[in-house]
N, CA, C and O atoms as a GROMACS GRO file, in nm:
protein
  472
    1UNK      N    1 -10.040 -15.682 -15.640
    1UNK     CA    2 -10.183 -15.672 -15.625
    1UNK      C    3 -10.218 -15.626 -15.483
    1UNK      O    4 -10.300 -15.537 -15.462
    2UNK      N    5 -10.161 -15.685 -15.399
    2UNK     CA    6 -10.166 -15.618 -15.240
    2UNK      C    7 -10.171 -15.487 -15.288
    2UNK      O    8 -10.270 -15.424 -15.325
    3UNK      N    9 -10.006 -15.438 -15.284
    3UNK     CA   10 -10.003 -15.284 -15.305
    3UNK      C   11 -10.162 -15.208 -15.358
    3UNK      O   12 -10.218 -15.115 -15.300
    4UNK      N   13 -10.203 -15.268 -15.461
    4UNK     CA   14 -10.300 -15.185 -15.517
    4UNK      C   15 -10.424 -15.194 -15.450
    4UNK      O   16 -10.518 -15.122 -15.484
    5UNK      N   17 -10.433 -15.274 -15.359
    5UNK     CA   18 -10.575 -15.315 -15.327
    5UNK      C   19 -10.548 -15.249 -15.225
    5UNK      O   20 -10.654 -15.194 -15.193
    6UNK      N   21 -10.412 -15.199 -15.100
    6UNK     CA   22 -10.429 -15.103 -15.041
    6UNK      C   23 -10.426 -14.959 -15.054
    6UNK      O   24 -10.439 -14.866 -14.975
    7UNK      N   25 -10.399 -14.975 -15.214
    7UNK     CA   26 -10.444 -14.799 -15.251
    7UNK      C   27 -10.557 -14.747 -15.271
    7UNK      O   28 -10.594 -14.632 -15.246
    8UNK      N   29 -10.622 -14.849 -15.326
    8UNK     CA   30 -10.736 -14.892 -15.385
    8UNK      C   31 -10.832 -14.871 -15.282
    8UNK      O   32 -10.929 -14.804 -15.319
    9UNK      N   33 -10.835 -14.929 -15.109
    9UNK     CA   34 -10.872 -14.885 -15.001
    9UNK      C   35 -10.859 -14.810 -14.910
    9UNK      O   36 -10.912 -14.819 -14.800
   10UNK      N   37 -10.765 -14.701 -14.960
   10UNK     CA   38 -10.750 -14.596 -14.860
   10UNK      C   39 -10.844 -14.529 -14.824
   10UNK      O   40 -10.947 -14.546 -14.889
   11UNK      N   41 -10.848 -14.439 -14.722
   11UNK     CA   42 -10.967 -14.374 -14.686
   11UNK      C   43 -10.981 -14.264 -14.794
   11UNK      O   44 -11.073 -14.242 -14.873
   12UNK      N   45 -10.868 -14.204 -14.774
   12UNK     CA   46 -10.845 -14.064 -14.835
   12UNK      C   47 -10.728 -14.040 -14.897
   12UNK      O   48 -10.646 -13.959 -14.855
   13UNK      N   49 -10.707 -14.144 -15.052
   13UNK     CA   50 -10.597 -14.145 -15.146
   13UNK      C   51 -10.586 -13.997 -15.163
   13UNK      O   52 -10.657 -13.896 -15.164
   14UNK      N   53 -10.398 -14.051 -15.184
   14UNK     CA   54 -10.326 -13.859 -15.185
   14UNK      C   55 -10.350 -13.907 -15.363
   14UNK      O   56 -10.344 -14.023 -15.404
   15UNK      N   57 -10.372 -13.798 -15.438
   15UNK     CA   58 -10.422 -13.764 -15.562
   15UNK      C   59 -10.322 -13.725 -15.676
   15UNK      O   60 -10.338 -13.719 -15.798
   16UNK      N   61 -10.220 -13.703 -15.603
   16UNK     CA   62 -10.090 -13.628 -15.640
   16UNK      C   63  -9.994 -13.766 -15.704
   16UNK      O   64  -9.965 -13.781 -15.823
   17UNK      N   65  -9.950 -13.871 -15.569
   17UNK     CA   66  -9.868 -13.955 -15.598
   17UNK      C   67  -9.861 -14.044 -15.738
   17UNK      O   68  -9.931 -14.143 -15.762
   18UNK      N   69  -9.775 -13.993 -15.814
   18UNK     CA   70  -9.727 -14.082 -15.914
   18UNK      C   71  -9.747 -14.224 -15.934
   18UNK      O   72  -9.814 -14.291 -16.013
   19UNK      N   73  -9.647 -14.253 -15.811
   19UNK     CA   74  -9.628 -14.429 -15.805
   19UNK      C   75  -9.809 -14.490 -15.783
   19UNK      O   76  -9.874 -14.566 -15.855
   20UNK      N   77  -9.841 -14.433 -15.678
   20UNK     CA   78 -10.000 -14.500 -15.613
   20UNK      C   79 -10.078 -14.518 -15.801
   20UNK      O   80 -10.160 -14.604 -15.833
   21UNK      N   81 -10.023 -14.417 -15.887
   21UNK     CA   82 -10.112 -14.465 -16.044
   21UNK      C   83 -10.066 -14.558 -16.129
   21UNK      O   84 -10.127 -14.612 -16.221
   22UNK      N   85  -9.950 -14.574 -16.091
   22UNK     CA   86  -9.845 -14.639 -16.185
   22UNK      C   87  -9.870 -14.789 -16.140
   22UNK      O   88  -9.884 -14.882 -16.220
   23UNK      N   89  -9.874 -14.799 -16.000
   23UNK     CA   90  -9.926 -14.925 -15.918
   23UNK      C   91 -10.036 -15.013 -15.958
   23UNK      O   92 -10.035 -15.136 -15.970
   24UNK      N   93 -10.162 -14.904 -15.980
   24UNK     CA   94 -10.294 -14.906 -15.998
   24UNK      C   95 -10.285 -14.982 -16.172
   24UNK      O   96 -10.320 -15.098 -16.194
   25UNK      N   97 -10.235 -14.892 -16.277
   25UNK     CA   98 -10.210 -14.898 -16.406
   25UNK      C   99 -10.152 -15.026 -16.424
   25UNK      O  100 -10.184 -15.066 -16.536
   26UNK      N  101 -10.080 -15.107 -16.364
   26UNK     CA  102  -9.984 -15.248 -16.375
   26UNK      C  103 -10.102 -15.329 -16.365
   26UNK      O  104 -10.150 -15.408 -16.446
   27UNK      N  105 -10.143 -15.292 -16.244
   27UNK     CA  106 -10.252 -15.420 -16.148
   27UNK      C  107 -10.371 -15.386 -16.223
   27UNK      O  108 -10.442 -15.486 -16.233
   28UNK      N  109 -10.420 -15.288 -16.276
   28UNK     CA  110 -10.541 -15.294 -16.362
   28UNK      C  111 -10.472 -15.391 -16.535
   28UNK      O  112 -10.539 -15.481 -16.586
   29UNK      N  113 -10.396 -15.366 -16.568
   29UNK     CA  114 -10.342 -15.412 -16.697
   29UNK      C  115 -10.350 -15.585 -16.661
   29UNK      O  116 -10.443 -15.662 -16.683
   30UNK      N  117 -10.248 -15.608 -16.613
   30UNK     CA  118 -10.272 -15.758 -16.565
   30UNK      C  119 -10.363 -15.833 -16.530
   30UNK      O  120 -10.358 -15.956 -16.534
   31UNK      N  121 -10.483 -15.747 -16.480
   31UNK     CA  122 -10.616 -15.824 -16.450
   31UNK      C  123 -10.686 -15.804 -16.561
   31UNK      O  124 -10.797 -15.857 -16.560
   32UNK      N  125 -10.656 -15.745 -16.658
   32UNK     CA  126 -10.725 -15.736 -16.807
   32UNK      C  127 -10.685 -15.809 -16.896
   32UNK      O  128 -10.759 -15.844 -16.988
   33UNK      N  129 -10.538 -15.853 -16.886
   33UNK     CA  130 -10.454 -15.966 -16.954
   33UNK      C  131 -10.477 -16.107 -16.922
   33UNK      O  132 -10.476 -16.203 -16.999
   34UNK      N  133 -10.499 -16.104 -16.792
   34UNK     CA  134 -10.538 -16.257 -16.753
   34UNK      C  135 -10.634 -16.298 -16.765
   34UNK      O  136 -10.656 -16.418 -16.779
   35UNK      N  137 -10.772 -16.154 -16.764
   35UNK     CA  138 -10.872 -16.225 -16.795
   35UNK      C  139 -10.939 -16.247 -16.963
   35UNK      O  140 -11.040 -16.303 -17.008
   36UNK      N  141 -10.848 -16.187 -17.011
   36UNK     CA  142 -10.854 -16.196 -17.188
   36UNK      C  143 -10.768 -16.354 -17.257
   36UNK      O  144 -10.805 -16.443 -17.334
   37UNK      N  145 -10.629 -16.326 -17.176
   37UNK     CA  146 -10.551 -16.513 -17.219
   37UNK      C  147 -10.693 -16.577 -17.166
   37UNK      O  148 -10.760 -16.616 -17.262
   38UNK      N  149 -10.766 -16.602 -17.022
   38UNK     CA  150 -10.844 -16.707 -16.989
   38UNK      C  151 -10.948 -16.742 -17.116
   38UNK      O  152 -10.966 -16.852 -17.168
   39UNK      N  153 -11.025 -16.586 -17.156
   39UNK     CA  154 -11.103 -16.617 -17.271
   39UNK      C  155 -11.099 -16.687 -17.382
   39UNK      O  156 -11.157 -16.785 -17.431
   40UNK      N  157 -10.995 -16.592 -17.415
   40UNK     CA  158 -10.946 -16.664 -17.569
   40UNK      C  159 -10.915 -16.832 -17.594
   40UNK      O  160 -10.936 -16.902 -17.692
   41UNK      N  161 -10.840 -16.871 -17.428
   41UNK     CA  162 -10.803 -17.011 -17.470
   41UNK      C  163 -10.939 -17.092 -17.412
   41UNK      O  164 -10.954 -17.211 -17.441
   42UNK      N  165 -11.021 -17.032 -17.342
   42UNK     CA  166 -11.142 -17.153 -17.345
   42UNK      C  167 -11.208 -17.124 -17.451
   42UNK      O  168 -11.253 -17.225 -17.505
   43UNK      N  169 -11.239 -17.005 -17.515
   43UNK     CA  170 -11.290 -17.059 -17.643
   43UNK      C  171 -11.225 -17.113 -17.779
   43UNK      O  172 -11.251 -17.088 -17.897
   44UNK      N  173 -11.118 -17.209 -17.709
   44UNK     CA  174 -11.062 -17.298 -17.781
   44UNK      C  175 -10.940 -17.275 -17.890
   44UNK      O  176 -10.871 -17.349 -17.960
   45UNK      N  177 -10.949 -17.125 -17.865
   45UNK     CA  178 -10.794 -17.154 -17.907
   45UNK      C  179 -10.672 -17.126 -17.826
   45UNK      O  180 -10.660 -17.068 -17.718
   46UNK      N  181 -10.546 -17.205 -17.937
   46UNK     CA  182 -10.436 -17.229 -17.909
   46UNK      C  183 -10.363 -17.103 -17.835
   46UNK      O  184 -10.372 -16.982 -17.857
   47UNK      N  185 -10.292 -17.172 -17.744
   47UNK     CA  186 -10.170 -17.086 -17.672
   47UNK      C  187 -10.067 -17.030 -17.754
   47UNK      O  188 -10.016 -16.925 -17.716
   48UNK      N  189 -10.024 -17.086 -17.872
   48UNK     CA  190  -9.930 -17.031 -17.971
   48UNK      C  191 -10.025 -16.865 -18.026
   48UNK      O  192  -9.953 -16.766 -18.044
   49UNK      N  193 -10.153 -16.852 -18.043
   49UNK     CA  194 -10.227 -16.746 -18.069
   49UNK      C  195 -10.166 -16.632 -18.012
   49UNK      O  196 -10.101 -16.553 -18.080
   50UNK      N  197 -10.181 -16.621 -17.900
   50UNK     CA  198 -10.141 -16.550 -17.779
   50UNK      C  199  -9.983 -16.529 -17.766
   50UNK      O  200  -9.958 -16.461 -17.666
   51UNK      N  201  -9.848 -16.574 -17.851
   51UNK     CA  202  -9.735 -16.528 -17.829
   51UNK      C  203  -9.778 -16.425 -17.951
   51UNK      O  204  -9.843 -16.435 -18.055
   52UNK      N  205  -9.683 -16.286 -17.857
   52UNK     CA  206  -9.720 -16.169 -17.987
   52UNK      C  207  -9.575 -16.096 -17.960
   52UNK      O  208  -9.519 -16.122 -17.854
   53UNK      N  209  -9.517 -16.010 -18.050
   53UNK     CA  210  -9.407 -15.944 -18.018
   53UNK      C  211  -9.493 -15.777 -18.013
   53UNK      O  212  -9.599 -15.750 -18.070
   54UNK      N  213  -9.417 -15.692 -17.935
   54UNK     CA  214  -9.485 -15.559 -17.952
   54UNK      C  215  -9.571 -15.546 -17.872
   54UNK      O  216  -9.548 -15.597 -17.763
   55UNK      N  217  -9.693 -15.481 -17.888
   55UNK     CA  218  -9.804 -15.449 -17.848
   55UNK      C  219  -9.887 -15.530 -17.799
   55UNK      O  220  -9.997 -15.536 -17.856
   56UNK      N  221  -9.860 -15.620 -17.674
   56UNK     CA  222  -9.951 -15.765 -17.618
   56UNK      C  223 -10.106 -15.723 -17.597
   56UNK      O  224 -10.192 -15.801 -17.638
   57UNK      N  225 -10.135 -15.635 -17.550
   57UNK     CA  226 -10.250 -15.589 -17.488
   57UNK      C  227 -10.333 -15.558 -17.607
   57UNK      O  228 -10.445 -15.601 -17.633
   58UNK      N  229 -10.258 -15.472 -17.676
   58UNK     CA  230 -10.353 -15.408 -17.816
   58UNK      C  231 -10.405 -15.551 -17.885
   58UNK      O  232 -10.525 -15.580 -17.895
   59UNK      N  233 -10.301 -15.630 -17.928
   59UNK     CA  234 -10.319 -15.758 -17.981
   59UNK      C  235 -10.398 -15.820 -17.896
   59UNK      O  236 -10.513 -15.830 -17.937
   60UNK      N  237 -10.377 -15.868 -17.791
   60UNK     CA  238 -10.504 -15.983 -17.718
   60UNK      C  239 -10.609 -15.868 -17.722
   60UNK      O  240 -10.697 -15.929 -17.782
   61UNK      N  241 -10.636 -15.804 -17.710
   61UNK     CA  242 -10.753 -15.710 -17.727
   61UNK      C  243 -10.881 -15.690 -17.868
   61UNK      O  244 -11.000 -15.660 -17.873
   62UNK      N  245 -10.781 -15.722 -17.960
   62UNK     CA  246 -10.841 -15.782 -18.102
   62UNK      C  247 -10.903 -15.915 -18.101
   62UNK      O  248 -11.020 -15.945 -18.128
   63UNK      N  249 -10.813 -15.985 -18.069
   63UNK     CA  250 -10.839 -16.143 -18.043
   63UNK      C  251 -10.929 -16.165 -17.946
   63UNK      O  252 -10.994 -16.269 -17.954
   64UNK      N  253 -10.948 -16.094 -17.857
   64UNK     CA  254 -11.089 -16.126 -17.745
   64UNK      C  255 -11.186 -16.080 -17.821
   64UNK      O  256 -11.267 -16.164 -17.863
   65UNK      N  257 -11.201 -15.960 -17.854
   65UNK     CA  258 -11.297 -15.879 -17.898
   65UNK      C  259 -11.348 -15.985 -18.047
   65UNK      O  260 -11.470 -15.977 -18.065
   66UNK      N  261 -11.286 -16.063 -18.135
   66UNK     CA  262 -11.314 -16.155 -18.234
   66UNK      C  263 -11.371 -16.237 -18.182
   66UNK      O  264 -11.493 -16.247 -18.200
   67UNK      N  265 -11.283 -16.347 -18.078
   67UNK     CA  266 -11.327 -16.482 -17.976
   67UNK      C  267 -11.437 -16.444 -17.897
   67UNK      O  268 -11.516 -16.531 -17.861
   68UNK      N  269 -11.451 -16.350 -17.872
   68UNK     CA  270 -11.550 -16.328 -17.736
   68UNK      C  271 -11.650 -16.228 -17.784
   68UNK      O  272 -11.678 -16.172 -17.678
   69UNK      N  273 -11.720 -16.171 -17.873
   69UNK     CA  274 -11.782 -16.043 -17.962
   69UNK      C  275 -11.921 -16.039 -17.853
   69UNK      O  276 -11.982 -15.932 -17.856
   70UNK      N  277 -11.969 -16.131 -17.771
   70UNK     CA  278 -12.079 -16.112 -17.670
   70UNK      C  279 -12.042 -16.073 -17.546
   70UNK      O  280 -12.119 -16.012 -17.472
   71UNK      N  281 -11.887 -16.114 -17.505
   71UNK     CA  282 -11.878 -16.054 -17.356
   71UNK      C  283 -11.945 -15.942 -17.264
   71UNK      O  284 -11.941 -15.819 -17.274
   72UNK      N  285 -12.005 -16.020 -17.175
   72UNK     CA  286 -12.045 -15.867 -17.085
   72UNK      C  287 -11.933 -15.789 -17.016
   72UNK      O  288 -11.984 -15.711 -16.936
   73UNK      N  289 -11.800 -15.782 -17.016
   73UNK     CA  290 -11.681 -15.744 -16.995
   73UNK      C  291 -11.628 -15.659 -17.081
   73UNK      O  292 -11.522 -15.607 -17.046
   74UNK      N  293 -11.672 -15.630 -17.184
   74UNK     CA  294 -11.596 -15.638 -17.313
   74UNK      C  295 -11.597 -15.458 -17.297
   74UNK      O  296 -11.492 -15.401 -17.324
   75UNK      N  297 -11.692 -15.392 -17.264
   75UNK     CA  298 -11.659 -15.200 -17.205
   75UNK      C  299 -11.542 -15.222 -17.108
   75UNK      O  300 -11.442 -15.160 -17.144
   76UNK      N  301 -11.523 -15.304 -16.978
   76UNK     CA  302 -11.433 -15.279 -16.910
   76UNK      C  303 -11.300 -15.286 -16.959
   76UNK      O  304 -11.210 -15.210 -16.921
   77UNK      N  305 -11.285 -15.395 -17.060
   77UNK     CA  306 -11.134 -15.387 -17.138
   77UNK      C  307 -11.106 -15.288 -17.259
   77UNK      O  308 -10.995 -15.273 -17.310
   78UNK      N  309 -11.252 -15.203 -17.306
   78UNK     CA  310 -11.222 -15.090 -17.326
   78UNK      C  311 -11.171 -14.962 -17.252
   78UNK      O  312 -11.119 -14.864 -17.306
   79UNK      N  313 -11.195 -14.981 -17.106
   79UNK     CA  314 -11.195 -14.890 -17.048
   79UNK      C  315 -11.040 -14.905 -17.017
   79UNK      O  316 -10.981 -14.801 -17.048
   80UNK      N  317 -10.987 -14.967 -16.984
   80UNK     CA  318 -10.836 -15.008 -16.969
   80UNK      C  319 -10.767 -15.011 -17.048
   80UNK      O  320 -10.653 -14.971 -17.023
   81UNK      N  321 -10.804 -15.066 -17.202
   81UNK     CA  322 -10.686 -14.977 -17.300
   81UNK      C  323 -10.726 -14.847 -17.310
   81UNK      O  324 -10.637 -14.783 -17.366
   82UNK      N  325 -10.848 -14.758 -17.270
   82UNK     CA  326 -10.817 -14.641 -17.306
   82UNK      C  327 -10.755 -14.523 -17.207
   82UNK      O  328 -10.707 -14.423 -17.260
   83UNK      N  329 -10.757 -14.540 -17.043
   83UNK     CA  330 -10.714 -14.514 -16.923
   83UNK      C  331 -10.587 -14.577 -16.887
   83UNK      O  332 -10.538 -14.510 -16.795
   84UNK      N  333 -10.512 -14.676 -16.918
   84UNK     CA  334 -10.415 -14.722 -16.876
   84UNK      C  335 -10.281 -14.680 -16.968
   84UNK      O  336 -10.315 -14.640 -17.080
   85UNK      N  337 -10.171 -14.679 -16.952
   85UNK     CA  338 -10.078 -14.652 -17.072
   85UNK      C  339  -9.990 -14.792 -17.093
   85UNK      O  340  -9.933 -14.861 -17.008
   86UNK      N  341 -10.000 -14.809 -17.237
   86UNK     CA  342  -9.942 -14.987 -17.257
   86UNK      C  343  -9.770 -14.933 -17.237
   86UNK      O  344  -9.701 -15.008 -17.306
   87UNK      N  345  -9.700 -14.848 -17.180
   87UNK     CA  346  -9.575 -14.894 -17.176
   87UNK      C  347  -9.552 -14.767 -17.065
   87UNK      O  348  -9.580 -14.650 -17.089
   88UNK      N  349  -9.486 -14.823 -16.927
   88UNK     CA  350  -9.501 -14.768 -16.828
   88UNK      C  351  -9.313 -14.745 -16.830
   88UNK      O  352  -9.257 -14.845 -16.786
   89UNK      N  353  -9.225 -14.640 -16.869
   89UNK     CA  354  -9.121 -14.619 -16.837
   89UNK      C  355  -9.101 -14.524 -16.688
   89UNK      O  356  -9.187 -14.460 -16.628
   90UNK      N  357  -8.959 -14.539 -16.658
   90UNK     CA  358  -8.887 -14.414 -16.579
   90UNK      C  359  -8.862 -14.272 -16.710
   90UNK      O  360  -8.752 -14.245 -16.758
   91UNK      N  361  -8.962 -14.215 -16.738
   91UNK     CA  362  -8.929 -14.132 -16.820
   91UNK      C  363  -9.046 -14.025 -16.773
   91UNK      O  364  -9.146 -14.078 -16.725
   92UNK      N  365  -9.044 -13.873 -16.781
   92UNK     CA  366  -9.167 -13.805 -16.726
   92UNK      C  367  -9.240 -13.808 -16.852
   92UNK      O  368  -9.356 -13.843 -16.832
   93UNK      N  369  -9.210 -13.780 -16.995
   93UNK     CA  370  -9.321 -13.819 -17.084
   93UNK      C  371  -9.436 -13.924 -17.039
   93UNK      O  372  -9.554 -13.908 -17.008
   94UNK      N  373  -9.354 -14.036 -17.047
   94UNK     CA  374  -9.456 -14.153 -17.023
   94UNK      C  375  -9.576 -14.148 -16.928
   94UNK      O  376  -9.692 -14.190 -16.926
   95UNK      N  377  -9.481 -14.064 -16.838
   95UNK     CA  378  -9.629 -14.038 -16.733
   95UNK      C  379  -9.682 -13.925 -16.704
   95UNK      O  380  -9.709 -13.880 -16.593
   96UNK      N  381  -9.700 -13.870 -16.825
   96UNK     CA  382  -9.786 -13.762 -16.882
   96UNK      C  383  -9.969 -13.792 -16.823
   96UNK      O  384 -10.044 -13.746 -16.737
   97UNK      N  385  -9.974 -13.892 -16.925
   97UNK     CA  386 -10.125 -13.937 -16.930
   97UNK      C  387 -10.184 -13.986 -16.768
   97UNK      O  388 -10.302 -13.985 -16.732
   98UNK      N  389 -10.075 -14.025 -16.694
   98UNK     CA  390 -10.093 -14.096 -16.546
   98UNK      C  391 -10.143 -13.931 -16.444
   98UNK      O  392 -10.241 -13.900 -16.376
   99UNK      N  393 -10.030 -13.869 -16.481
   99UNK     CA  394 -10.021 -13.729 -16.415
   99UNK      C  395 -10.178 -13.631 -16.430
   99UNK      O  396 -10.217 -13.552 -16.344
  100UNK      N  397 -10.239 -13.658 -16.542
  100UNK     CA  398 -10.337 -13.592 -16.609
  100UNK      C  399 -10.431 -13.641 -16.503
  100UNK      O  400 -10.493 -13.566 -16.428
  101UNK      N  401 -10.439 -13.809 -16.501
  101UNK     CA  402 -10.582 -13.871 -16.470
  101UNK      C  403 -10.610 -13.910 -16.357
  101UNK      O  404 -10.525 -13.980 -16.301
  102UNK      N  405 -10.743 -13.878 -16.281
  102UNK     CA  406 -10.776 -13.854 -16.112
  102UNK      C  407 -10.761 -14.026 -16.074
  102UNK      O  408 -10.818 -14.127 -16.113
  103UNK      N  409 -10.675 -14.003 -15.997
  103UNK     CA  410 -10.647 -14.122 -15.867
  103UNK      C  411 -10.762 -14.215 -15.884
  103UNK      O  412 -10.757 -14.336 -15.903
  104UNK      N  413 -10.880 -14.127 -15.872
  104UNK     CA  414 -11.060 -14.193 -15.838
  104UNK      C  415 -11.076 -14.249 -15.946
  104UNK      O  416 -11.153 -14.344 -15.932
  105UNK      N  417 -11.022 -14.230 -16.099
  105UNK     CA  418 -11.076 -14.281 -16.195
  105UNK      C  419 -11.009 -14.448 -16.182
  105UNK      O  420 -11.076 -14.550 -16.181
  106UNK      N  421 -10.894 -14.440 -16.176
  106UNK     CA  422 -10.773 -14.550 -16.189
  106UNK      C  423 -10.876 -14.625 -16.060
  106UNK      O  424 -10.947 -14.718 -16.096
  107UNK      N  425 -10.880 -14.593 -15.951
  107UNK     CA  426 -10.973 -14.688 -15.852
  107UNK      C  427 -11.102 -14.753 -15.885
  107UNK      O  428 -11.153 -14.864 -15.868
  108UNK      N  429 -11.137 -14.630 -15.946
  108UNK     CA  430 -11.316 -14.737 -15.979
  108UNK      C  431 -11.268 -14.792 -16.067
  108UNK      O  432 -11.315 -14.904 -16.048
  109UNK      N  433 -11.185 -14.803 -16.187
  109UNK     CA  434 -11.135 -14.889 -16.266
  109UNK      C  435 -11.062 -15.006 -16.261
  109UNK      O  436 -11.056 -15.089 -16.352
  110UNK      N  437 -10.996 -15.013 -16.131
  110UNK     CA  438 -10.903 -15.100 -16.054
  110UNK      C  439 -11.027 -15.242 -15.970
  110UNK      O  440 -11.023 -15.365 -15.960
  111UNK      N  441 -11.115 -15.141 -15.931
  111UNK     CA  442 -11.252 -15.188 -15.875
  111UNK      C  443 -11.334 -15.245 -15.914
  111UNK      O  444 -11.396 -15.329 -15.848
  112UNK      N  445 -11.365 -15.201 -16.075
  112UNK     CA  446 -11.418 -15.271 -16.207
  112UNK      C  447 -11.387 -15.423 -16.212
  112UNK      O  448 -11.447 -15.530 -16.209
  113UNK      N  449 -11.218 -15.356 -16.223
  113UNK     CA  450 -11.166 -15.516 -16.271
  113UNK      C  451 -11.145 -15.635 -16.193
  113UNK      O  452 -11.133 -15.750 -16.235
  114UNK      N  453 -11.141 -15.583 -16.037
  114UNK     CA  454 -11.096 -15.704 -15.941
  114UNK      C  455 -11.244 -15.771 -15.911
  114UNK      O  456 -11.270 -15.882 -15.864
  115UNK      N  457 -11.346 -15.651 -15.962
  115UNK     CA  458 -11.501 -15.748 -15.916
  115UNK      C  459 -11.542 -15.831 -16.011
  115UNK      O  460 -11.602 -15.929 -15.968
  116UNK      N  461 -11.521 -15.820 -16.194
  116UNK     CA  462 -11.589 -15.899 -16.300
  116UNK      C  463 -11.480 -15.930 -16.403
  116UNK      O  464 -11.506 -15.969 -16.517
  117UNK      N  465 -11.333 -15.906 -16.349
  117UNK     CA  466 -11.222 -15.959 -16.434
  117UNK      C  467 -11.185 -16.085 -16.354
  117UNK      O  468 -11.128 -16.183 -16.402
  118UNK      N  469 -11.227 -16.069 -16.218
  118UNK     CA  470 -11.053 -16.160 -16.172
  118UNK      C  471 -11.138 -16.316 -16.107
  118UNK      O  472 -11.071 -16.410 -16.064
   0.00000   0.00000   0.00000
């Protein structure tokens, strides 16, 4: 989260770098995960809910969106499954979609989440 919060504050992010999205993409995912487990289990349900095999994000993403159907949050964790990629390899496919999308977007999105996720 450091890392990202000093990418996140650079003056003048290089636009190019791979890793600086890949960084961004982890630390935005995780602040969307933590703040979806928090939901789901204060509105009372069980921690067993929440073990999933596969697709964690897609899945807690259903389950918030059921548990939580009023959230004022609930665009920003759209915005993160649809900008983020749920499986971040050493492969250049994978970071196809990273390569495509402006530095600035992943920041105000990164920015989103550390102000009304975390």
């Amino acid at each position: 989260m450091a890392t990202a919060d000093a990418i996140a504050n650079e003056a003048t992010p290089n636009p190019v770098l791979i890793q600086n999205k890949i960084v961004l993409s982890i630390a935005i995912r995780h602040l969307a995960e933590k703040y979806m487990h928090d939901k789901i289990i204060a509105s009372g349900k069980d921690e067993a809910v929440l073990v999933v095999s596969g697709n964690q994000t897609g899945k807690w993403t259903s389950l918030y969106k059921d548990t939580c159907p009023t959230d004022s949050n609930k665009d920003i964790i759209e915005r993160v499954n649809m900008m983020t990629p749920e499986l971040i390899h050493v492969n250049s496919f994978m970071f196809e979609p990273l390569i495509d999308m402006s530095i600035f977007h992943l920041i105000k999105l990164y920015k989103d989440c550390k102000e009304n996720l975390a």
